[in-house]
Backbone and ligand atoms as CSV (ligand in chain L), in Angstrom:
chain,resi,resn,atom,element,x,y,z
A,1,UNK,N,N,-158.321,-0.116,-28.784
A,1,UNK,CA,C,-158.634,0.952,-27.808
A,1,UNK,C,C,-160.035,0.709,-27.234
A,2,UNK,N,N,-159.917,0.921,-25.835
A,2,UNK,CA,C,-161.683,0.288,-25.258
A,2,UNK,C,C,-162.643,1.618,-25.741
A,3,UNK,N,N,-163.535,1.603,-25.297
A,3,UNK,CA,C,-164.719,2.662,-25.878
A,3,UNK,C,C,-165.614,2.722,-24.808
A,4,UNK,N,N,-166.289,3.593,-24.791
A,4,UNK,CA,C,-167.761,3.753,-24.212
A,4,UNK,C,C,-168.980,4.369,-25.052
A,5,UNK,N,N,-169.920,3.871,-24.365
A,5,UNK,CA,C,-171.009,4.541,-25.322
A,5,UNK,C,C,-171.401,5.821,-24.834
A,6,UNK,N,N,-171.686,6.638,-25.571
A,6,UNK,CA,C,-171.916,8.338,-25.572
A,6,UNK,C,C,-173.022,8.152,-26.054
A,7,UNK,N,N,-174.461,8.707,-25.216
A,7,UNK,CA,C,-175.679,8.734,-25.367
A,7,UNK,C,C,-175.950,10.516,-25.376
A,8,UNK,N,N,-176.686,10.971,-26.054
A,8,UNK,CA,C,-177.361,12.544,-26.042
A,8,UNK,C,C,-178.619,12.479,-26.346
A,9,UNK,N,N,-179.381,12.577,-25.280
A,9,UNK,CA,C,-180.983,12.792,-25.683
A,9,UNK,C,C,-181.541,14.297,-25.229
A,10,UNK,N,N,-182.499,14.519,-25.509
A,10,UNK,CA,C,-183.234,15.657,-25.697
A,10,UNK,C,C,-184.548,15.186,-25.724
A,11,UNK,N,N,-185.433,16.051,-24.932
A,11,UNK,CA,C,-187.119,15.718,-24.882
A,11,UNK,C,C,-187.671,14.982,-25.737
A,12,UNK,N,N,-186.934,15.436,-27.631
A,12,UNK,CA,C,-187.929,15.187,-28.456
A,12,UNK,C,C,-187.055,13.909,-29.656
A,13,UNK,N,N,-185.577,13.969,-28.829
A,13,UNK,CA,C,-185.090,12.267,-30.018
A,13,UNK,C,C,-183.770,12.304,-28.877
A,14,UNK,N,N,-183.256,11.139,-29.312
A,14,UNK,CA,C,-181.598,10.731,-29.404
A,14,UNK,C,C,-180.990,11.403,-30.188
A,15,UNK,N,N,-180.409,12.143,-29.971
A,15,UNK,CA,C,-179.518,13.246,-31.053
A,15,UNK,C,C,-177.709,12.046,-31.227
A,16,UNK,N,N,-177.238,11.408,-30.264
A,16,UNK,CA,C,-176.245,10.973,-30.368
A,16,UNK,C,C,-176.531,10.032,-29.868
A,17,UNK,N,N,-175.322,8.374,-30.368
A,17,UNK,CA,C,-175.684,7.061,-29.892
A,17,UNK,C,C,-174.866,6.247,-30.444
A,18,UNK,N,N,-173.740,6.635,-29.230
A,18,UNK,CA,C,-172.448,6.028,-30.664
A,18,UNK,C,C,-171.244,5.469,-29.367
A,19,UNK,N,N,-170.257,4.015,-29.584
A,19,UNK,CA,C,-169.591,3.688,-28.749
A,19,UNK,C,C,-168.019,4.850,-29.407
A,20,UNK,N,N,-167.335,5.140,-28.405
A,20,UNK,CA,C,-166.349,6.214,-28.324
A,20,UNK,C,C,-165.545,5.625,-27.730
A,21,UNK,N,N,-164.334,6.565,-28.029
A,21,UNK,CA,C,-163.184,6.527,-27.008
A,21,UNK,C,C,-162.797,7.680,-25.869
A,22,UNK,N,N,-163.431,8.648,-26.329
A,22,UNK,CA,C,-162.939,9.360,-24.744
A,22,UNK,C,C,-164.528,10.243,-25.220
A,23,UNK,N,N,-165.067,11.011,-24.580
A,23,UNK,CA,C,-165.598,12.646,-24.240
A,23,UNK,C,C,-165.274,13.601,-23.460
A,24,UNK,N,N,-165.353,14.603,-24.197
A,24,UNK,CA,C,-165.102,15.897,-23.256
A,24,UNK,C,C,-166.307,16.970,-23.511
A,25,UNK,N,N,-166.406,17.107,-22.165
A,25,UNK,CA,C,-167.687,17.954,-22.015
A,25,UNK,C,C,-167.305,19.862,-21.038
A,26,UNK,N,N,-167.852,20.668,-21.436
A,26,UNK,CA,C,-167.384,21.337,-20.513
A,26,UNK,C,C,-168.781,21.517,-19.142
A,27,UNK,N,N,-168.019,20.837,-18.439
A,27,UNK,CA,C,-169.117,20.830,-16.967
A,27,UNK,C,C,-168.939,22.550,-16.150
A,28,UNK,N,N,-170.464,22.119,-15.404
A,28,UNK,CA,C,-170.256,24.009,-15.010
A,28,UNK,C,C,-169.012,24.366,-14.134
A,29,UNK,N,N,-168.197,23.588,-13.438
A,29,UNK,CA,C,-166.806,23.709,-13.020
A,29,UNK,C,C,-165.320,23.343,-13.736
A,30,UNK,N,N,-165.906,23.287,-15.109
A,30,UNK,CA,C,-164.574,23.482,-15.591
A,30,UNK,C,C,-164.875,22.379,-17.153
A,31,UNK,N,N,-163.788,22.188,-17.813
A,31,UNK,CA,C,-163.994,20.494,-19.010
A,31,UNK,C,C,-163.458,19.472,-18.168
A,32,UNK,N,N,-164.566,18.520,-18.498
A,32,UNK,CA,C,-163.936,17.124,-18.323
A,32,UNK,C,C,-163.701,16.441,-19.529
A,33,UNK,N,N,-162.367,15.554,-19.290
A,33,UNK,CA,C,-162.308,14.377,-20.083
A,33,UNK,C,C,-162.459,12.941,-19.579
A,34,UNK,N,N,-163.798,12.345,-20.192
A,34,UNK,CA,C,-164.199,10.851,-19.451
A,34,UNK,C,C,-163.592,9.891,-20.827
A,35,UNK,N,N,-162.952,8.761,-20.003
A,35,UNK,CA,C,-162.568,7.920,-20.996
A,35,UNK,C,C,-163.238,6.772,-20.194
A,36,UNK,N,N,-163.014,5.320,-20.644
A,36,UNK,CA,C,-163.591,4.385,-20.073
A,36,UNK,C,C,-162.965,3.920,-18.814
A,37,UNK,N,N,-164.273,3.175,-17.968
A,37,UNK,CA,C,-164.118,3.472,-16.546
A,37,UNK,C,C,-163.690,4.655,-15.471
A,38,UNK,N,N,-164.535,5.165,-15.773
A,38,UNK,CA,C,-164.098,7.003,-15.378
A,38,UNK,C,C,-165.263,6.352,-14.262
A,39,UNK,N,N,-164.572,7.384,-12.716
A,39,UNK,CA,C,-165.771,7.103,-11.604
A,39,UNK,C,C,-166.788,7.544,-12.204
A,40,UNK,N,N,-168.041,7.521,-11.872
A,40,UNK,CA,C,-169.485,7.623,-11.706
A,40,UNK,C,C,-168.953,8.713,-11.443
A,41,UNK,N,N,-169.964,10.151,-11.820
A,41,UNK,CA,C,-170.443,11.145,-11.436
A,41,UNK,C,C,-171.650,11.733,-12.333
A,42,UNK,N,N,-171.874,12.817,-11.394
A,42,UNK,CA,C,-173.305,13.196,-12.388
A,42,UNK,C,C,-172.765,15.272,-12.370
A,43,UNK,N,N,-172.795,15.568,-13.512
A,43,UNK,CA,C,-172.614,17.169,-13.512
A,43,UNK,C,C,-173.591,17.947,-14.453
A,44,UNK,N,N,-174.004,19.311,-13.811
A,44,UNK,CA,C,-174.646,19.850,-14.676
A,44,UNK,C,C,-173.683,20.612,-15.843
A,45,UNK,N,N,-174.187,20.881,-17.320
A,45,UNK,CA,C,-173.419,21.213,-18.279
A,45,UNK,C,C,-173.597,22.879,-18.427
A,46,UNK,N,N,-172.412,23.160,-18.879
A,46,UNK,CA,C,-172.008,24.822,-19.811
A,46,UNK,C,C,-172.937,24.257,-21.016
A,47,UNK,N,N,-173.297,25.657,-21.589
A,47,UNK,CA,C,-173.814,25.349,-22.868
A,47,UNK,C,C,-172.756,25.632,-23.466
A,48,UNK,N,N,-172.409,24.724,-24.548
A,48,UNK,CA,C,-171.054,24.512,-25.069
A,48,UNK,C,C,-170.625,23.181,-25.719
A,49,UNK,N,N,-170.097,23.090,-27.279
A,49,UNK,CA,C,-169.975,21.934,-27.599
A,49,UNK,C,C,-169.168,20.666,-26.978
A,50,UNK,N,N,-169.834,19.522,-27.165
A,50,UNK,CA,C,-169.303,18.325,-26.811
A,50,UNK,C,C,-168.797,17.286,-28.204
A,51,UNK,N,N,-167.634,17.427,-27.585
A,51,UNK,CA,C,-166.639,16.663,-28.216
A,51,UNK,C,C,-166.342,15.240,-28.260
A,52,UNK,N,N,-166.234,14.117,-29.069
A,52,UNK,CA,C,-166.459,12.891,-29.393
A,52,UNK,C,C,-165.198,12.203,-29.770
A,53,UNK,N,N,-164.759,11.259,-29.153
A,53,UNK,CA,C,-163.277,11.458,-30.207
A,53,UNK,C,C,-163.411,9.719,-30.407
A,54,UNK,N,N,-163.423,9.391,-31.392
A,54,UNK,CA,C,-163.578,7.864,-32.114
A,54,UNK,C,C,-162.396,7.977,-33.038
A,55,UNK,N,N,-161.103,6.777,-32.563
A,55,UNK,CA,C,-159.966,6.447,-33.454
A,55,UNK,C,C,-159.687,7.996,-33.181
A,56,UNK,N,N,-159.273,8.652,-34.645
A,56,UNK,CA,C,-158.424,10.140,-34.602
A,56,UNK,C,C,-159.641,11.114,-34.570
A,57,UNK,N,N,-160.469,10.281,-35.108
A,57,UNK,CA,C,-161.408,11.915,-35.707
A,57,UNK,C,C,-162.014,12.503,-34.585
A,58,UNK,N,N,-162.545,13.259,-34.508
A,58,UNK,CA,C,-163.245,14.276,-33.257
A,58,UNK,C,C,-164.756,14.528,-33.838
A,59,UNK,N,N,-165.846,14.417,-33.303
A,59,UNK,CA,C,-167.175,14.804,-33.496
A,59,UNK,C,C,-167.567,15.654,-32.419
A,60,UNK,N,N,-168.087,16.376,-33.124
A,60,UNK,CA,C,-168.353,17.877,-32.473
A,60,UNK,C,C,-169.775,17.781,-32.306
A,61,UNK,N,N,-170.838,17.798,-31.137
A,61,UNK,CA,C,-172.181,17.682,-30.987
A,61,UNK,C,C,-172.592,19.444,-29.898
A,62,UNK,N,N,-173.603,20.201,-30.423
A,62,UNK,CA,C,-173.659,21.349,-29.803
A,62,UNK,C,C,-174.698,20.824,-28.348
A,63,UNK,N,N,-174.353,21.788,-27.512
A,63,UNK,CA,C,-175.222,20.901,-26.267
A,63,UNK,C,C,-175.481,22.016,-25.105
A,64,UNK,N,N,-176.904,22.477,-25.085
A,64,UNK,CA,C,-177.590,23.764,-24.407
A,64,UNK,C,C,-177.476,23.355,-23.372
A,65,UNK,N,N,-176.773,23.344,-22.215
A,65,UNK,CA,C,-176.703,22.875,-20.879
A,65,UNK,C,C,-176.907,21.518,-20.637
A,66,UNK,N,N,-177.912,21.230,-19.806
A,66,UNK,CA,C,-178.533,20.182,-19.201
A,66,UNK,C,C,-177.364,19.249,-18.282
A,67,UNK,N,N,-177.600,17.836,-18.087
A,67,UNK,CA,C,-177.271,17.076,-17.005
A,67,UNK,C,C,-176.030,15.895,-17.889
A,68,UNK,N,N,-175.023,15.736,-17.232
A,68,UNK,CA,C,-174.679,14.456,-17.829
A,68,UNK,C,C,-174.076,13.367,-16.378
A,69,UNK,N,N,-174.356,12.397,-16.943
A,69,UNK,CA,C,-174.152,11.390,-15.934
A,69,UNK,C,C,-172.923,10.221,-16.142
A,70,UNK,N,N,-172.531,9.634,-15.691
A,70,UNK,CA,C,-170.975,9.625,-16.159
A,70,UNK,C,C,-171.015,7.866,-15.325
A,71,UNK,N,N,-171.491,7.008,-16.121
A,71,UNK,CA,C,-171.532,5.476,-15.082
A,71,UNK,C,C,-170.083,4.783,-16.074
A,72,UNK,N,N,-169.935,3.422,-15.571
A,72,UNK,CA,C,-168.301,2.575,-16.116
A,72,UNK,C,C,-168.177,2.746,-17.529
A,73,UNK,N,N,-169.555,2.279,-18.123
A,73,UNK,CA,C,-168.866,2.069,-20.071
A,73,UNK,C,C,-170.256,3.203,-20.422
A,74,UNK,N,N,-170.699,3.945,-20.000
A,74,UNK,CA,C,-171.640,4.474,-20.535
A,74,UNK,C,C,-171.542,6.261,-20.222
A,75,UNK,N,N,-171.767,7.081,-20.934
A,75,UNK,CA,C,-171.983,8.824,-20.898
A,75,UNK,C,C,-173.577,9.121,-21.057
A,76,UNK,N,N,-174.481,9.478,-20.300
A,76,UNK,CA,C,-175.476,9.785,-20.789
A,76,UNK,C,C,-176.028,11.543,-20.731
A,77,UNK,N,N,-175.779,12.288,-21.835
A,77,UNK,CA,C,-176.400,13.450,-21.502
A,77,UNK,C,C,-177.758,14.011,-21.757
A,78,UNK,N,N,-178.388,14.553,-21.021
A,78,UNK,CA,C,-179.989,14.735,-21.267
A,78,UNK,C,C,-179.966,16.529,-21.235
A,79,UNK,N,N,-180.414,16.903,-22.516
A,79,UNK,CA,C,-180.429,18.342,-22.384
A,79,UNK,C,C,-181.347,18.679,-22.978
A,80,UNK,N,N,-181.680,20.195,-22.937
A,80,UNK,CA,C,-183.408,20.664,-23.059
A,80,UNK,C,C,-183.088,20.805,-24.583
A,81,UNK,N,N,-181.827,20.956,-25.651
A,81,UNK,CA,C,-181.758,20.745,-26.870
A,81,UNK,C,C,-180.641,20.670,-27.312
A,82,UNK,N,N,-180.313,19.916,-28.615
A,82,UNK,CA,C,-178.648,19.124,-28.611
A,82,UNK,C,C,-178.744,19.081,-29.776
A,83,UNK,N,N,-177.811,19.721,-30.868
A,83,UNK,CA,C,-177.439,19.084,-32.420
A,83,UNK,C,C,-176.311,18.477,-32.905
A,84,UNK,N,N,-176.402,17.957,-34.022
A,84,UNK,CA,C,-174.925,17.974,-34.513
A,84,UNK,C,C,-175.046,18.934,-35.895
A,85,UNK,N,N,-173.495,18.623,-35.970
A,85,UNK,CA,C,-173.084,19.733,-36.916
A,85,UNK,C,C,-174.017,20.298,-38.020
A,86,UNK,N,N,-174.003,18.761,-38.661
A,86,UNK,CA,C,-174.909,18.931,-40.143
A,86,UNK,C,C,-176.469,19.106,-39.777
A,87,UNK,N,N,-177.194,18.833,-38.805
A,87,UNK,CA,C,-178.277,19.506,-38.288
A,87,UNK,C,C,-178.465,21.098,-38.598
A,88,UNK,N,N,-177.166,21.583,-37.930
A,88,UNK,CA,C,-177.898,23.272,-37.605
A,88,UNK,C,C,-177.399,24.090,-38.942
A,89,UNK,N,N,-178.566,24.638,-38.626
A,89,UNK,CA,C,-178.508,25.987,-40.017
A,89,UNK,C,C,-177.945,27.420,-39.336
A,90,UNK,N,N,-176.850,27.373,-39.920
A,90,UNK,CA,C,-176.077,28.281,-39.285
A,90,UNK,C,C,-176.402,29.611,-39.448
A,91,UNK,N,N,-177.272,29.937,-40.851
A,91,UNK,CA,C,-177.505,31.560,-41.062
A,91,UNK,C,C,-178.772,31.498,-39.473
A,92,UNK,N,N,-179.471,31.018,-39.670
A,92,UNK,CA,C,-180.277,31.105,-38.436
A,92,UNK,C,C,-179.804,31.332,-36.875
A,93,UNK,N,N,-178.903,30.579,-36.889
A,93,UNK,CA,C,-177.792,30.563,-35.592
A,93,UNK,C,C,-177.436,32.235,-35.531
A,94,UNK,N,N,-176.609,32.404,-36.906
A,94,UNK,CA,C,-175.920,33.723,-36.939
A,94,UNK,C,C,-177.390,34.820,-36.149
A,95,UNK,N,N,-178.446,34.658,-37.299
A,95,UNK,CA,C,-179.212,35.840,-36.986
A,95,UNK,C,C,-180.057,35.979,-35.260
A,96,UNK,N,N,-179.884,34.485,-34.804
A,96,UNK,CA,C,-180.151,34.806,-32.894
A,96,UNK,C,C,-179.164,35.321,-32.189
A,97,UNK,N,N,-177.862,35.194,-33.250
A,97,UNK,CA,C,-176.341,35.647,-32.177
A,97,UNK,C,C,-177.019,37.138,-32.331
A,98,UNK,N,N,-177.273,37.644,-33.319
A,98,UNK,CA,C,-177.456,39.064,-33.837
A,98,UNK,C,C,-178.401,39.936,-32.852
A,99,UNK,N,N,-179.697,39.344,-32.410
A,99,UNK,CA,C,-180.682,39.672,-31.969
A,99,UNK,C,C,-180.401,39.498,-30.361
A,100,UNK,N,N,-179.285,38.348,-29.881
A,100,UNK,CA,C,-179.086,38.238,-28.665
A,100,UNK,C,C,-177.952,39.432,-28.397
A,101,UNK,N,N,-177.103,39.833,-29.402
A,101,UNK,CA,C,-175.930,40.742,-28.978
A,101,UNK,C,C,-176.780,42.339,-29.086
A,102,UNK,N,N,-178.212,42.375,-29.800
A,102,UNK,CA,C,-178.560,43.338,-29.510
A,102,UNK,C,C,-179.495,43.785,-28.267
A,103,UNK,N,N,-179.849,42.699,-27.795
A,103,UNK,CA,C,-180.881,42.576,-26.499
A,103,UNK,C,C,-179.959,43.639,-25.606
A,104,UNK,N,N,-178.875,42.329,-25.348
A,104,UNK,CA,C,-177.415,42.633,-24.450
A,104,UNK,C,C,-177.109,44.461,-24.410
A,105,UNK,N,N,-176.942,44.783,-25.607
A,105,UNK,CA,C,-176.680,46.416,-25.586
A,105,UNK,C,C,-177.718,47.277,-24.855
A,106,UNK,N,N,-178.729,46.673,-24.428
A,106,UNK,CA,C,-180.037,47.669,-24.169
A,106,UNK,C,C,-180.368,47.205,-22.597
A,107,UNK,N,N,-180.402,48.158,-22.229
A,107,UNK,CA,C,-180.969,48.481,-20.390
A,107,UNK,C,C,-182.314,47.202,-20.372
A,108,UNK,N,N,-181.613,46.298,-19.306
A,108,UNK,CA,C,-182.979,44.929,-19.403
A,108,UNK,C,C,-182.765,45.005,-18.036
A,109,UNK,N,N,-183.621,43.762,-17.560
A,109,UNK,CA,C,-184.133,43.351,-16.191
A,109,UNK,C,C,-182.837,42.571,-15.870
A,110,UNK,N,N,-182.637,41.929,-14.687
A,110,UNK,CA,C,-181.448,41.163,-14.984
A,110,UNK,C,C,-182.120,39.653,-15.579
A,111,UNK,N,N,-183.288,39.232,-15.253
A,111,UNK,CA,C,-183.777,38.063,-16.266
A,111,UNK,C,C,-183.545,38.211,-17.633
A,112,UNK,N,N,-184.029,39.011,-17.953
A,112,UNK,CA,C,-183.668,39.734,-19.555
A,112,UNK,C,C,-182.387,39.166,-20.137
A,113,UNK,N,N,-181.619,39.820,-19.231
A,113,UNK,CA,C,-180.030,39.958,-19.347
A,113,UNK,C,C,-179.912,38.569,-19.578
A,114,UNK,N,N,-180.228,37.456,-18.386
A,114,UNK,CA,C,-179.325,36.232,-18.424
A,114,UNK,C,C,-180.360,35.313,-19.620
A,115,UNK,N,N,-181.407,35.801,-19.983
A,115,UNK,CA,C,-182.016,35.190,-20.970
A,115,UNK,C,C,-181.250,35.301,-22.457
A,116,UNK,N,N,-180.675,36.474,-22.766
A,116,UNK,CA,C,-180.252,37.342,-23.583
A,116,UNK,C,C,-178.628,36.410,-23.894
A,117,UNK,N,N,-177.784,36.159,-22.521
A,117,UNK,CA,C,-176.601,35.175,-22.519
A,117,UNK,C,C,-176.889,33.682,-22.932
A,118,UNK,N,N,-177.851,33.746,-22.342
A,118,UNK,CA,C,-178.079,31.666,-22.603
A,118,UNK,C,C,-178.121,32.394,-24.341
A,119,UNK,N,N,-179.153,32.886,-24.932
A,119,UNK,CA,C,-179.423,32.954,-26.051
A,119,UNK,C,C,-178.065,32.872,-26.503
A,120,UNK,N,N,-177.264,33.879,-26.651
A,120,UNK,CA,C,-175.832,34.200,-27.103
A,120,UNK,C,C,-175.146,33.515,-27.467
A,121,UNK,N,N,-175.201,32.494,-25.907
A,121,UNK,CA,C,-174.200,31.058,-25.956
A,121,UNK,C,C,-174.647,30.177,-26.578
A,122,UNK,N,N,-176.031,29.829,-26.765
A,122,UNK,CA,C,-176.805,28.978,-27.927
A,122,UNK,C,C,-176.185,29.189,-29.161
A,123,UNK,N,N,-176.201,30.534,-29.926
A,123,UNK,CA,C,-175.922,30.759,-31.109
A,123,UNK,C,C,-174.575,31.155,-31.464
A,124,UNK,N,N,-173.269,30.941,-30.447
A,124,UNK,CA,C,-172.292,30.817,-30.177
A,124,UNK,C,C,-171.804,29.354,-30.955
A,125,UNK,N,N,-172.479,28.478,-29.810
A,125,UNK,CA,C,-171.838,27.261,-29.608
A,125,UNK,C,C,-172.364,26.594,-31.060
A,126,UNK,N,N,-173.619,27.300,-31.807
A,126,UNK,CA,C,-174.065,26.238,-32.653
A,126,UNK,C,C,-173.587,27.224,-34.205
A,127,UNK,N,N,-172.862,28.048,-34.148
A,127,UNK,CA,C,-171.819,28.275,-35.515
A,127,UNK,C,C,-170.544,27.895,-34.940
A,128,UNK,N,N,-170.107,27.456,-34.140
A,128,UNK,CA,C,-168.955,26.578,-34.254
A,128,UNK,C,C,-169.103,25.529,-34.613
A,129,UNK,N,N,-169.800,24.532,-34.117
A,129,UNK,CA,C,-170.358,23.310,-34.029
A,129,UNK,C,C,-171.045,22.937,-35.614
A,130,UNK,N,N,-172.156,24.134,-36.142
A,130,UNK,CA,C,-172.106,23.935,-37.149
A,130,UNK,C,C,-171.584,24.692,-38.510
A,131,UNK,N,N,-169.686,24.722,-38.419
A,131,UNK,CA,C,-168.492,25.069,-38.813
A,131,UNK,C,C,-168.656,26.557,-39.591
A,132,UNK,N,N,-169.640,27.589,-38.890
A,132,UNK,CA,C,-169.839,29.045,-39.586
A,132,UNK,C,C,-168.484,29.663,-39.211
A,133,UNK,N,N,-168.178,29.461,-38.200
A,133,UNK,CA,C,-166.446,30.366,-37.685
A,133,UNK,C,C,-165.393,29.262,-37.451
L,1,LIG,P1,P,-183.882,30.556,-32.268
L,1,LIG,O1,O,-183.989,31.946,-31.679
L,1,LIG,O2,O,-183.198,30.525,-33.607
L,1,LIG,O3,O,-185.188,29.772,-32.234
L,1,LIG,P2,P,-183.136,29.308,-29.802
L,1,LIG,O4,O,-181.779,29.264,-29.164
L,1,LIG,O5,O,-184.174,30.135,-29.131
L,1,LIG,O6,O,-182.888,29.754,-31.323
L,1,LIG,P3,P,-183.928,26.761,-28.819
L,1,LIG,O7,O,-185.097,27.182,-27.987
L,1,LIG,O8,O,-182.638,26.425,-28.137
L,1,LIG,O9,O,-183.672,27.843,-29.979
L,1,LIG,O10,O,-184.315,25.481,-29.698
L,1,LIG,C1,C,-185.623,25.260,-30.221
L,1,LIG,C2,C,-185.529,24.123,-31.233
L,1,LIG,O11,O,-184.931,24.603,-32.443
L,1,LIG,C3,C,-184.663,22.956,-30.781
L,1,LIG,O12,O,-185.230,21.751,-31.283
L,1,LIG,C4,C,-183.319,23.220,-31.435
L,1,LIG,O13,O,-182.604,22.011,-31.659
L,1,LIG,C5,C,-183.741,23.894,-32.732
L,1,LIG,N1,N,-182.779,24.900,-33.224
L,1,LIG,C6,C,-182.569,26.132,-32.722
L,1,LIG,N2,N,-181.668,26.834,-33.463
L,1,LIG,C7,C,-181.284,25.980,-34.452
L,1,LIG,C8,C,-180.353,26.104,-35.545
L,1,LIG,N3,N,-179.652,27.218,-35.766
L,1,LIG,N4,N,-180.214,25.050,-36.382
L,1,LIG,C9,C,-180.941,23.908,-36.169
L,1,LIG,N5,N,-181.818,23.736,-35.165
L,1,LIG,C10,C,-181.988,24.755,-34.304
């Protein structure tokens, strides 16, 4: 089966760096699935895990928005912060879901508000990702 390489960086490391067989990402218009030789494109990301699939198994990487770029044998995503599973500490995760679902209940600005969602979806995506639900 051919492969591509799946790159994930973040300001402060390479969080992922591994040749694959397909990714799926959910882009802000919908999921894609890139397998090798997929056209070139470039999309901005959902915050929302990205999925890895090597042979059968599936690797699950959590991924706060940002950019991914999509060239012949290569995936490169650059986001403002990216884990994998065994990285995140999930009671921590839990207790920002906690503090973001309580923001949410209370009369905010609408910045507030969409600060309050990114948060949400952060601590969403990273107890799935790191297997709390
Ligand atoms: P918190 O309120 O818990 O800090 P956050 O969503 O505000 O969460 P970010 O600003 O997205 O955190 O991330 C700051 C740094 O902390 C990043 O390097 C990110 O990878 C790391 N990080 C955040 N939450 C977790 C977690 N639950 N487990 C592991 N690393 C985390």
């Amino acid at each position: 089966m051919s492969t591509l390489r799946l790159e994930i960086v973040t300001p402060e490391r390479t969080v992922y760096d591994k040749d694959v067989n397909m990714v799926v990402a959910r882009g802000v218009d919908g999921d894609l699935g890139i397998m090798p030789h997929h056209i070139p494109l470039v999309t901005p990301l959902k915050i929302a895990p990205v999925k890895a699939k090597i042979g059968n198994n599936d690797e699950f990487i959590a991924v706060h928005g940002g950019f991914m770029e999509v060239r012949k044998d290569k995936v490169v995503i650059l986001a403002e912060s990216a884990e994998l599973g065994s990285d995140i500490d999930v009671h921590r995760a839990q207790q920002a879901k906690d503090r973001a679902q309580d923001r949410l209940n209370h009369k905010q600005t609408e910045v507030d508000h969409k600060r309050a969602e990114a948060a949400l979806q952060r601590a969403l995506t990273r107890i799935r990702v790191g297997g709390g639900e």
